[in-house]
N, C-alpha and C positions, 0 to 999 in steps of 0.2 A: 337289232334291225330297226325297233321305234326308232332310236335314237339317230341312225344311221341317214337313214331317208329323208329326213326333212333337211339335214345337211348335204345329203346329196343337191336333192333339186335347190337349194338355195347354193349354192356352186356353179348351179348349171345356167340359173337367171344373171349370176355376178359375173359367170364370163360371155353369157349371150350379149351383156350390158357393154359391153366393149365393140361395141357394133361396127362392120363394114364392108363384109361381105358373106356371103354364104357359099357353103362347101357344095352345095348341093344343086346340082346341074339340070337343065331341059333334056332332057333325053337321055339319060343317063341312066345305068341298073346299075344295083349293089346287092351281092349277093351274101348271104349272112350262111356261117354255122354257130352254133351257142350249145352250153350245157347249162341248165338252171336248176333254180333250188327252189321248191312250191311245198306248201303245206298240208300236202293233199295224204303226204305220207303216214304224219302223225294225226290224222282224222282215222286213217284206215284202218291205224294200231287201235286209237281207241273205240275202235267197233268192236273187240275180245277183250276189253277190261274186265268182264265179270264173269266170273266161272271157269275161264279158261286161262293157259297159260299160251303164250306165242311166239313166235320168232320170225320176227318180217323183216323182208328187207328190200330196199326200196332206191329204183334206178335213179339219176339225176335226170331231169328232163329235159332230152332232144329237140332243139330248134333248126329247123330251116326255113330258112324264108329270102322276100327278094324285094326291094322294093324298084318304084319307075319316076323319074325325076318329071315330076309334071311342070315346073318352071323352078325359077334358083329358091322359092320360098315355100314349094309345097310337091308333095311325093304319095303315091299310093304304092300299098305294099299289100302281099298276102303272105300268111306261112302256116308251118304245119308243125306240129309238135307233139311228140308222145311219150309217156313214161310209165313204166312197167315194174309191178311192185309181186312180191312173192313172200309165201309164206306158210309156216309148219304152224298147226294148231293140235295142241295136244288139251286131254282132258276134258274135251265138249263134250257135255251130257246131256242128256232129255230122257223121258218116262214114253216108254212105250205102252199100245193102248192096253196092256195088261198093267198097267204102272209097275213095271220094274225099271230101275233104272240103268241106262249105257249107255258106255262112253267111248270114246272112240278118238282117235287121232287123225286127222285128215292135213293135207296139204290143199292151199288155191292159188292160182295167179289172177292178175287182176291188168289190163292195158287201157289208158287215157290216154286220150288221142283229142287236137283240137285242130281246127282251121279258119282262118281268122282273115278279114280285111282291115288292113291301117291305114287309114290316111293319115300325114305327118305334116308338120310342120316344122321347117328349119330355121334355126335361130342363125344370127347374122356373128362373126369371129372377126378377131384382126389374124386367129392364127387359119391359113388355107390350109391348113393338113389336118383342120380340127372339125366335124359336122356335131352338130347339138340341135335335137331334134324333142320334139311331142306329137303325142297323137293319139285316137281314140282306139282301140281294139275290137273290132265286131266281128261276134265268131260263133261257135257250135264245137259245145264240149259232147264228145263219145266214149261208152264204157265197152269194153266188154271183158267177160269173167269166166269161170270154168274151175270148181272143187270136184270133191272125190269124197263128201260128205255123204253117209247113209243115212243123217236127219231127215226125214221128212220134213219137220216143220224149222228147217236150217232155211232162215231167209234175211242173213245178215246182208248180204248184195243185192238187195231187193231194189234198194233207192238210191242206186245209181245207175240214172237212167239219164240221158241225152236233152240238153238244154242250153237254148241264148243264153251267149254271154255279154257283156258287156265292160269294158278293162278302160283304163288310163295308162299307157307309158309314155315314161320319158328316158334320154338318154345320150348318150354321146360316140362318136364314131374318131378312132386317130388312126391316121394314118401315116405309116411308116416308110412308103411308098409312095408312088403314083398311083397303085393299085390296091394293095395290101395295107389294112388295118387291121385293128382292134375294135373290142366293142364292148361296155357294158351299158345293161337297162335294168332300168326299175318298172315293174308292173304290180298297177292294183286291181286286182280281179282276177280269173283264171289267163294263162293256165300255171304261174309261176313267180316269184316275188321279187328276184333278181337273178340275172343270166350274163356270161361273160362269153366272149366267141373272137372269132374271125372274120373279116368281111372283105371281098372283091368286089371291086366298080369297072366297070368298062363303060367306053364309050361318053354320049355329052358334048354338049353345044356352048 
């Protein structure tokens, strides 16, 4: 993935660089689904490295989102995205106030949930079936959690708790259609590192 990204967007400026018009319309919606790939998974394993053994497993992250053609070189967009991770924890032990020790196997699920404002900017193509876009991500990441732990002092979920985000993506839009495209992005910040989908546009001036 280092390796991948910086030849991504250096792809995305060499064909922005061909300049002559933009895919991206006055008045125009495109409506986006994606499945993406964030590393929020392998933080969550490494919360039971020590002491305990695990098995989690961890959903691909849900995008939907829409953006609105504010003129042929600039668009606002919102979306929403969630991903749902689960998991068996066997062998968690602690000393109870008699210091004996137990142990105990529990299962938890865990949902990330984010919503976001994009403003984009569209880069200029010779090809019209091709949009190539950037833009800022301003958003509000949420947790929520639920074990079956009889730890008392079990407060591995403790610091995930709800916070501004602030993201870079960029990426590109083909369409295969009038209507109907493809999509991948690259995003740095939450909620996801690269996501590939579908997208619908109606309408446009």
């Amino acid at each position: 993935m280092k390796k991948l990204t910086p030849l991504f967007l250096a792809a995305l400026f060499v064909i922005a660089g061909t300049t002559a018009k933009s895919q991206n319309l006055q008045g125009q919606t495109v409506f986006n689904f994606n499945l993406g790939y964030s590393l929020t998974g392998d933080l969550i394993k490494g919360l039971f490295d020590e002491g305990t053994n695990s098995t989690i497993k961890v959903s691909p992250v849900i995008i939907l989102g829409a953006d609105y053609g504010l003129s042929e070189k600039f668009s606002i967009g919102a979306s929403f995205t969630t991903q749902g991770m689960k998991g068996t924890i066997t062998d968690n032990w602690w000393y109870d106030d008699n210091d004996s020790l137990i142990t105990e196997n529990f299962d938890f699920k865990i949902r990330r949930s984010h919503i976001a404002i994009i403003p984009k900017y569209h880069y200029t193509s010779d090809n019209d079936k091709l949009d190539i876009y950037s833009g800022l991500r301003l958003g509000f990441v949420m947790w929520s959690y639920k074990d079956d732990s009889n730890d008392p002092t079990f407060t591995a979920f403790d610091d995930l708790k709800g916070r501004v985000t602030v993201g870079f993506t960029t990426g590109m839009r083909y369409y295969f259609t009038d209507n109907i495209g493809a999509n991948v992005d690259l995003n740095l910040g939450a909620p996801y590192v690269v996501s590939f989908g579908l997208n619908y546009k109606l309408g446009g001036n």
